[in-house]
Structure formats: structure tokens, C-alpha cells
C-alpha positions in Angstrom: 0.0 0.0 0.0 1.7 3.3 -1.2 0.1 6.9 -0.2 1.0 9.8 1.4 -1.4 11.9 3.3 -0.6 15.0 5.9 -2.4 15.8 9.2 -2.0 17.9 12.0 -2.3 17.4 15.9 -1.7 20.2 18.8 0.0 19.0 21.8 -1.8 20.1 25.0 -0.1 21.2 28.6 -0.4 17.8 29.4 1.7 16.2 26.5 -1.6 14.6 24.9 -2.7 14.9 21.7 -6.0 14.1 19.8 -5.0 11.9 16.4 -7.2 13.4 13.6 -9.8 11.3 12.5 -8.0 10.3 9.3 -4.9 8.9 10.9 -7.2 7.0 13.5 -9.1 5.1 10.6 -6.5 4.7 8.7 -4.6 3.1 11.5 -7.8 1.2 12.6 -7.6 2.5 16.9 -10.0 3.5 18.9 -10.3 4.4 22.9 -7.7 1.4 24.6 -5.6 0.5 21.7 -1.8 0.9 21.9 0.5 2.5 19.4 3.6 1.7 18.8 6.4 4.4 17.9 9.1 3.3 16.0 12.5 6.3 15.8 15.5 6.7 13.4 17.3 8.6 11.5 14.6 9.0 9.3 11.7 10.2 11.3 8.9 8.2 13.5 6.4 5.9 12.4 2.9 5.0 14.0 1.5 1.6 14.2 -1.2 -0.3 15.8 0.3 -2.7 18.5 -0.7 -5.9 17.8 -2.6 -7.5 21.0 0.6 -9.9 21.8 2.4 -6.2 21.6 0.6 -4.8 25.0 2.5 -5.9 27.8 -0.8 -4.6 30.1 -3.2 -6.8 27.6 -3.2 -10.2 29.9 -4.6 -7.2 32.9 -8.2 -7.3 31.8 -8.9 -6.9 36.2 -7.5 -3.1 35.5 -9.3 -2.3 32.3 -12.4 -0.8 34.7 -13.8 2.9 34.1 -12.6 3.6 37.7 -9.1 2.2 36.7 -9.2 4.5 33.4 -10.5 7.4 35.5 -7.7 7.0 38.1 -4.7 6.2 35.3 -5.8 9.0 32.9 -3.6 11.7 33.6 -0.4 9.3 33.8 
């Protein structure tokens, strides 16, 4: 697959960003999925971590809303 689109993203006070709509489709995440940054020389790329990828994935006991309330800010 070969294309090449551009988007934007402010970070905020909190070093969080909001990935635009695009890049979250075309990536395929949504709210608990992990990314994966990969750095070099060239630049950094995004991925999807695949579920064997997410260390915390086997920790379904801490996946509650008060866990994700309590954890958001981290």
C-alpha cells in the first residue's frame, strides 16, 4: 500500500494529543488500543500494536472505568 497523506495534531499542557480522524481510521484504533512508535534517523512511524504487543493486555482486572479514571492523567 503506497500513499501519502498530511495531518496535524496540537499537543496540549499535558503532552496529549488528539490523532485526527484520518490517521485513526487509517490506523484502525480507537479508545484502549496501543500504538507503537518506531524512531531513526529518518523520522517516526505509528502503528497499531498488535494484542501480543501490549504488555498490560493479559490485565483485563484493570481495564475498569474507575481504573481508566484514576490512570488518565499518567
Amino acid at each position: 500500500m503506497s500513499y501519502m497523506s498530511v495531518s496535524r495534531a496540537r499537543v496540549t499542557s499535558k503532552s496529549q494529543l488528539v490523532l485526527p480522524k484520518a490517521v485513526r481510521e487509517q490506523l484502525d484504533v480507537g479508545p484502549g488500543d496501543v500504538l507503537v512508535f518506531h524512531a531513526d534517523e529518518h523520522g517516526i512511524r505509528i502503528e497499531k500494536a498488535a494484542a501480543a504487543d501490549d504488555p498490560f493486555s493479559t490485565f483485563d482486572e484493570w481495564s475498569s472505568s474507575a481504573d481508566e479514571e484514576t490512570y488518565r492523567d499518567l
